[in-house]
C-alpha positions in Angstrom: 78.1 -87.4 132.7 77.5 -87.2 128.9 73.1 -88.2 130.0 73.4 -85.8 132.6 74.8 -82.9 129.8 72.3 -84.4 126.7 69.0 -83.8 129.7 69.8 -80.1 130.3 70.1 -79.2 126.6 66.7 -80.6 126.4 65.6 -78.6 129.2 66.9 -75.7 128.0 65.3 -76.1 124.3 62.2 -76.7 125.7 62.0 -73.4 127.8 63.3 -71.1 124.8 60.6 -73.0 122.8 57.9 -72.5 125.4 59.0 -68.9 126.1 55.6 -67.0 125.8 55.2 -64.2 123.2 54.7 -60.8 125.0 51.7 -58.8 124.8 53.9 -55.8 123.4 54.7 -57.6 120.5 51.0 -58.4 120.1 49.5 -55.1 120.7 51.2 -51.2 120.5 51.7 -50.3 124.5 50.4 -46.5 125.6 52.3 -44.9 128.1 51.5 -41.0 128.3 55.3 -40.5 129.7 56.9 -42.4 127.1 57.4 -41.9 123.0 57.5 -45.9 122.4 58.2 -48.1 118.9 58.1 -51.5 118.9 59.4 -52.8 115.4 59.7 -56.4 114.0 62.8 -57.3 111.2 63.5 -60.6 109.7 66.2 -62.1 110.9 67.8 -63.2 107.5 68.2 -59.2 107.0 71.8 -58.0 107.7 72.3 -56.3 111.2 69.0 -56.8 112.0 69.3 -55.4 115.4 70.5 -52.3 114.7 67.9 -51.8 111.7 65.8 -52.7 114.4 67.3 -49.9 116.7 67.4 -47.6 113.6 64.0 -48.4 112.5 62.5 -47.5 116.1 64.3 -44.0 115.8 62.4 -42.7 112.9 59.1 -44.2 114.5 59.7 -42.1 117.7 61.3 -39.0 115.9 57.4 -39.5 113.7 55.8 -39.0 117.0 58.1 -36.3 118.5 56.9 -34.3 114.7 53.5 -34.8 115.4 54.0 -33.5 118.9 56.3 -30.4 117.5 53.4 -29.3 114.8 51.0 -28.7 117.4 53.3 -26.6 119.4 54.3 -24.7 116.5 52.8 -20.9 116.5 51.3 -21.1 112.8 51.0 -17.5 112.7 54.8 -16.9 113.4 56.5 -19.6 111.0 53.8 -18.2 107.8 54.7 -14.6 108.9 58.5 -15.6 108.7 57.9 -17.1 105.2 59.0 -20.4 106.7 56.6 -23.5 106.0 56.2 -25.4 109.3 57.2 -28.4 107.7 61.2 -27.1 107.5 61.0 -26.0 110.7 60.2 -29.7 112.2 62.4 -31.1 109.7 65.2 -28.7 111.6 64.1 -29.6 115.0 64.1 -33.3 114.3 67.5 -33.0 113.0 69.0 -31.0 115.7 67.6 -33.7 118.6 68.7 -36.8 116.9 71.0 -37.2 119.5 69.1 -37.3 122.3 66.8 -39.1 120.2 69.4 -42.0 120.0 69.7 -42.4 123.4 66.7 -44.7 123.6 65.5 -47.0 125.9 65.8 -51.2 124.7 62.6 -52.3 127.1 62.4 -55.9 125.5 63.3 -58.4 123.0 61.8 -61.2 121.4 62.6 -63.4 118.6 61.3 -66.2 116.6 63.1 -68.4 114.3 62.3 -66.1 111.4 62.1 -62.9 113.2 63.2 -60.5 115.5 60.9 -58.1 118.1 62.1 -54.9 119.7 60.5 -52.6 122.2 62.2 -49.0 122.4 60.7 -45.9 124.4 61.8 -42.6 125.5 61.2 -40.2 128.5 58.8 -37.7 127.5 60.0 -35.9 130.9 63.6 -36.5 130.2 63.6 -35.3 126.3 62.1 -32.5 127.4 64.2 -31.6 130.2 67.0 -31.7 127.6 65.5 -29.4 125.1 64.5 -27.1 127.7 67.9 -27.2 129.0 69.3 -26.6 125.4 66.8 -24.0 124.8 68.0 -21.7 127.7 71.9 -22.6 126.8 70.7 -20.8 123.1 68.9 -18.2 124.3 71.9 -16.7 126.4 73.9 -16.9 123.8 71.8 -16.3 121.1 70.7 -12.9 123.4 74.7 -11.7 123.3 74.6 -12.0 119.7 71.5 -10.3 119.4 72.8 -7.4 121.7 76.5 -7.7 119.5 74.1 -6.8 116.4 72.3 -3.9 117.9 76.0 -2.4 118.9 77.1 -2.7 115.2 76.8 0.3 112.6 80.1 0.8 110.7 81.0 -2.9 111.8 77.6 -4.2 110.0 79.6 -7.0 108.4 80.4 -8.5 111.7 76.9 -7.6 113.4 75.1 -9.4 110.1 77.8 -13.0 111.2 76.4 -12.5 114.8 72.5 -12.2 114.2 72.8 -15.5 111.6 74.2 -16.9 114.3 72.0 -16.0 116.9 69.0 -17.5 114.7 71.1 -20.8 113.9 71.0 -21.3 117.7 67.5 -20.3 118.2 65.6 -21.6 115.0 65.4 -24.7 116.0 63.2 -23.8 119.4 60.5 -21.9 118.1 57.8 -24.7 119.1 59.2 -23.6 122.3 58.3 -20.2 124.9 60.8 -17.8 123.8 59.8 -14.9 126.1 62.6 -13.4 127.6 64.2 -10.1 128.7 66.2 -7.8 126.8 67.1 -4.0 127.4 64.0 -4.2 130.1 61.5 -5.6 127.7 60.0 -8.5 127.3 60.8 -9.5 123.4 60.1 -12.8 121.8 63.7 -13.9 121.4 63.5 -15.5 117.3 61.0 -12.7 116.2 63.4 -9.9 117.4 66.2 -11.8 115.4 64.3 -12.3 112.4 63.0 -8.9 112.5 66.3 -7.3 112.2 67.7 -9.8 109.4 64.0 -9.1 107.6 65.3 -5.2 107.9 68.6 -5.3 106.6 67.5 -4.8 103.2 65.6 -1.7 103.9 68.5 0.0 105.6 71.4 -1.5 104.1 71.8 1.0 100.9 74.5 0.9 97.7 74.9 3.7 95.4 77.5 4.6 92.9 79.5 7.5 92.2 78.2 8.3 89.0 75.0 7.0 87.0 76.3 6.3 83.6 79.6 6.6 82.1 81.2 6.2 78.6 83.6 3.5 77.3 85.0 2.1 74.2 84.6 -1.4 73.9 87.4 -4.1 72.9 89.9 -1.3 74.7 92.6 -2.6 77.7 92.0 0.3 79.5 91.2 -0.3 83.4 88.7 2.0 84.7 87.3 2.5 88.5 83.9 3.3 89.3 83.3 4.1 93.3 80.6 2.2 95.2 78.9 3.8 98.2 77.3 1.5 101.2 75.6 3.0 103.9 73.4 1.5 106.8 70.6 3.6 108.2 71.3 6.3 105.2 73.9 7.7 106.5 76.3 5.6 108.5 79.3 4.4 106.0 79.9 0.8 106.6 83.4 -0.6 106.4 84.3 -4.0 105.1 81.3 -5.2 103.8 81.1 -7.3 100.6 79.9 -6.2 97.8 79.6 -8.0 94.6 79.6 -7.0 90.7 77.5 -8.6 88.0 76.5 -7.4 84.3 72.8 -7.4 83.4 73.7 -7.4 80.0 76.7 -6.7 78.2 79.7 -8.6 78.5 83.3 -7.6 80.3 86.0 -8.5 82.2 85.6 -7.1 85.7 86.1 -7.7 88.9 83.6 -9.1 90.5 84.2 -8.8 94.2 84.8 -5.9 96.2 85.3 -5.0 100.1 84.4 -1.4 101.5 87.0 0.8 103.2 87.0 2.7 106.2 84.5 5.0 104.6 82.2 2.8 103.3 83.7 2.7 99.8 84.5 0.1 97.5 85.6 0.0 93.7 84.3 -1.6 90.8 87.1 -1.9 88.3 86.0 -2.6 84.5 89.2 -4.2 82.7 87.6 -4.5 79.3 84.2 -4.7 78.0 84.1 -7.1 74.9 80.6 -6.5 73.7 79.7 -4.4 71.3 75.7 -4.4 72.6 74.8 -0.6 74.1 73.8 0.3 76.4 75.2 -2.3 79.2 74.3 -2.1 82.8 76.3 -3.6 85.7 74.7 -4.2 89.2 76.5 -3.9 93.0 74.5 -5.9 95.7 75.8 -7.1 99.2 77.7 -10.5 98.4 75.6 -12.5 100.5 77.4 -15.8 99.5 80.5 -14.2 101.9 78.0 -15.2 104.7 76.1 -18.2 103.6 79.1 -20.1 103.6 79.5 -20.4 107.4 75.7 -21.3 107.9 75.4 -24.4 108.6 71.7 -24.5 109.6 68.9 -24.8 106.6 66.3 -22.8 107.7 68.2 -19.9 108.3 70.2 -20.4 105.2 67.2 -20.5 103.4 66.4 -17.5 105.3 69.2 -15.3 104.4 69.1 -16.0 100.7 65.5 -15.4 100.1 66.6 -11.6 101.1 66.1 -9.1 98.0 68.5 -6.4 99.1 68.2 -3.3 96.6 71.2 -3.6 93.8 72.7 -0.2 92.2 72.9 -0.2 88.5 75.5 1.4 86.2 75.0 2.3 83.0 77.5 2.2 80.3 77.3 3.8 77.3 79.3 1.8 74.9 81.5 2.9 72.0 83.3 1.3 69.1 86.9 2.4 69.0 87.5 5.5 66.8 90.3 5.1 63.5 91.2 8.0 61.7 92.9 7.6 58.1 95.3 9.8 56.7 96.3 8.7 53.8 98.7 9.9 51.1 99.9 8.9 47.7 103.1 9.8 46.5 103.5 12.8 49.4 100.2 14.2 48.4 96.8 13.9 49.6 95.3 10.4 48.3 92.5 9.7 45.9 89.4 7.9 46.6 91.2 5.0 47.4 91.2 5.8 50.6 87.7 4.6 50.5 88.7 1.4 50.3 90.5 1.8 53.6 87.9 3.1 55.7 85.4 0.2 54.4 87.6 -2.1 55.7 88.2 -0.6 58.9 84.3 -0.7 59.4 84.1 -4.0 58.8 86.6 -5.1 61.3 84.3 -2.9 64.0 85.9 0.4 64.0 83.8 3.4 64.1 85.7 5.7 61.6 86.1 9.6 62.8 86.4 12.4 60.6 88.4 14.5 63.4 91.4 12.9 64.3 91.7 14.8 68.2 88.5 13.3 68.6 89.6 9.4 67.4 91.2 7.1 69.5 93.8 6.0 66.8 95.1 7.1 63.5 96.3 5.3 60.8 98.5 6.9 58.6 99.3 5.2 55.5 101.7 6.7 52.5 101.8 4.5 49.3 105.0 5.4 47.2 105.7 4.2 43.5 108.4 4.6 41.5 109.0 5.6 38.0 107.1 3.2 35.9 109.1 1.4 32.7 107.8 0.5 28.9 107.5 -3.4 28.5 107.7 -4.1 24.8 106.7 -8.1 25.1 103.1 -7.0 26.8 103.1 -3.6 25.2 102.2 -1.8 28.7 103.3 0.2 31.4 104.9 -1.5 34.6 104.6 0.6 38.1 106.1 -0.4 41.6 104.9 0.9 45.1 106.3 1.1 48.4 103.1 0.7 51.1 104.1 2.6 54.5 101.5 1.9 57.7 101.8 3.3 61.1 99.4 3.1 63.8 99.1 5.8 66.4 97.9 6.4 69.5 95.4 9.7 68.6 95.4 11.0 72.2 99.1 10.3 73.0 100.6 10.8 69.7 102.8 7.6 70.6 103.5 4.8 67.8 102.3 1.7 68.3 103.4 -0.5 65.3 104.8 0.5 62.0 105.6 -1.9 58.9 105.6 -1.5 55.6 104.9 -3.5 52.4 107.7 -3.3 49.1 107.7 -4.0 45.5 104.1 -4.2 44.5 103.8 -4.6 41.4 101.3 -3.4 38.2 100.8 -2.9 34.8 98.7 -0.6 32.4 98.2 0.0 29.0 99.8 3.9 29.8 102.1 5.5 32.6 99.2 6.9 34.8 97.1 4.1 34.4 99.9 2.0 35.8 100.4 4.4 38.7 97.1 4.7 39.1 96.7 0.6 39.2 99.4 0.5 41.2 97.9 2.8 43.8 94.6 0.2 44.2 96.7 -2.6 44.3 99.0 -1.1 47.0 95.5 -0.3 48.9 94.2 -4.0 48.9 97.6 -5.3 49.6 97.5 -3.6 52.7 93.7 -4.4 53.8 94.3 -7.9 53.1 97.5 -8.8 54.8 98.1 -5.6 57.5 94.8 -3.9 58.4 93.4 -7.4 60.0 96.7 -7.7 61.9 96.9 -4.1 62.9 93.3 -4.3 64.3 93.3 -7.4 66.1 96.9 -7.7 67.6 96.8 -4.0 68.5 93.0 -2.6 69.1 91.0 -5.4 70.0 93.2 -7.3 71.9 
């Protein structure tokens, strides 16, 4: 029993030896109805059947390309602005699963490597694609026909034409003849065509050109924005987006049209000084290139150069107005001193207070001044008062005051007058600053 088991192992070690190495493996076999790879892997590689599978994919997907480029209208892919070599890269991608579907014709293996001898049906791959082609075209023909319907429902009809050329882009090595309305239209030019258009007839515009406004101010402000397709036809929810081309603000940036085609750009603050500043509307385009999923056409879509409305702002420092007084009566030059500082923290200073947007109003008080016998001079004390109001409401904002600040002078007015000064600086270095910042340029 154990001879009869010890023979037949020897038989069977002398065929697999003496197994003859096939021509295929030898030389590339040409079959005009088949795409055909035959690849060779070491064995000591990992999985070296399926790299072997995987490997014979991207040889026939090479050979499906080749055979793509030369069906490829040129003319219509350089028109489009779309290099030929995206286009295949598209197509390649979108038939990699009927690609996979491959056919094992042979093996054949050595004691260092392995053979493998894929093809695939020209006739069937191509029955497939056709097949998928027409499946597209219907629906890629509803879309088309759901765009052409759409005026004041553009945002929709825009979602439904990238759609249509997502399902179609990817058979333009193909015939796309077909009917539409009683014409005979090629189906992905017609589609392109119209997205090409959009920015010719989509149009933004705003309300007003220019306006004014006061940097470094809280103040909310709403500008309208006007879309229109086909110049006159308002178009409702469409996104439109807000951008500064110079300047700097807080704003917000997004913005949907109503019913009437209008949509508002609200300015919350501007917080550059730099004039004149220009903000721009366009269509937000990123509101639809997030749900494309294929390349081309997402390349497609955001190559478009749709015609942004600018506004410009004129831009203004906020206006102070300083009345000042000294003991109940109109205040020296000191007052000087004030305004300087004002400037310097970025206030524009107005001479008219109706025409400011706030008024300081500062009264320095000092009480009668007394002899000091050990320093031989005059001593003075001040009260500083400071209110900040709102010029065009009239309404306090903040009020403090600073006490007991003291000088001395060789005679009563000098002391006063000292006392005055100091008061002044007092209340630039340790109120104006406060005032400003807290209360203006928040």
């Amino acid at each position: 029993m154990k001879r009869g088991l010890y023979i037949l192992l020897l038989l069977l070690s002398a065929c697999s030896v003496g197994k003859k190495q096939p021509e295929w493996t030898l030389q590339q076999p040409f079959d005009n109805g088949y795409y055909s790879a035959v690849v060779k892997i070491p064995k000591k590689a990992p999985n070296y059947k399926e790299l072997a599978r995987n490997e014979a994919i991207r040889e026939i997907s090479t050979q499906i390309s080749v055979q793509i480029d030369s069906d490829i209208a040129l003319k219509e892919t350089e028109a489009n602005g779309i290099p030929s070599s995206e286009l295949i890269s598209s197509i390649r991608s979108s038939s990699n699963n009927k690609i996979r579907d491959l056919q094992l014709v042979g093996t054949y293996e050595t004691k260092n490597d392995y053979w493998a001898y894929y093809r695939l049906s020209k006739s069937e791959y191509y029955a497939w694609r056709k097949n998928q082609c027409e499946q597209a075209t219907a629906q890629a023909l509803n879309l088309l026909n759901e765009f052409d319907l759409s005026q004041t429902n553009l945002t929709s009809g825009i979602s439904a034409l990238l759609k249509g050329l997502e399902l179609i882009v990817d058979y333009t090595d193909m015939d796309l003849t077909t009917s539409y309305r009683n014409k005979q239209i090629n189906l992905y030019n017609e589609l392109f065509f119209r997205l090409n258009h959009l920015t010719e007839k989509v149009k933004i515009n705003y309300a007003e050109k220019e306006i004014d406004l006061t940097a470094k101010q809280r103040e909310r402000k709403s500008i309208t924005v006007f879309v229109n397709y086909q110049q006159e036809i308002p178009v409702n929810n469409f996104p439109v987006c807000f951008n500064f081309l110079s300047g700097k603000g807080e704003i917000v940036a997004e913005g949907l049209t109503d019913e009437n085609g209008k949509a508002e750009l609200i300015i919350n603050r501007i917080t550059s000084f730099s004039t004149p500043q220009f903000i721009e509307a366009k269509p937000d385009k990123d509101f639809w290139l997030v749900g494309i999923e294929n390349p081309i056409v997402k390349t497609m879509f955001g190559n478009l150069q749709f015609l942004p409305a600018t506004l410009k702002l004129n831009v203004n420092r906020p206006k102070a107005f300083v009345q000042y007084s000294f003991n109940n009566t109109s205040g020296t030059d000191y007052r000087n001193i004030l305004l300087k500082k004002l400037q310097d923290l970025d206030l524009e200073i107005s001479t008219n207070q109706n025409e400011s947007d706030y008024t300081f109003e500062v009264n320095i008080i000092t009480r009668n001044s007394e002899f000091l016998p050990l320093l031989k001079q005059y001593s003075a004390v001040a009260d500083a008062y400071i209110e900040l109001i709102d010029s065009r409401t009239g309404k306090s904002i903040y009020n403090t005051n600073l006490t007991g600040i003291k000088s001395v002078a060789v005679t009563t007015d000098a002391a006063k007058g000292k006392n005055e000064l100091d008061a002044v600086n007092e209340l630039c270095d340790k109120v104006m600053f406060m005032l400003v910042q807290q209360y203006i340029m928040y």
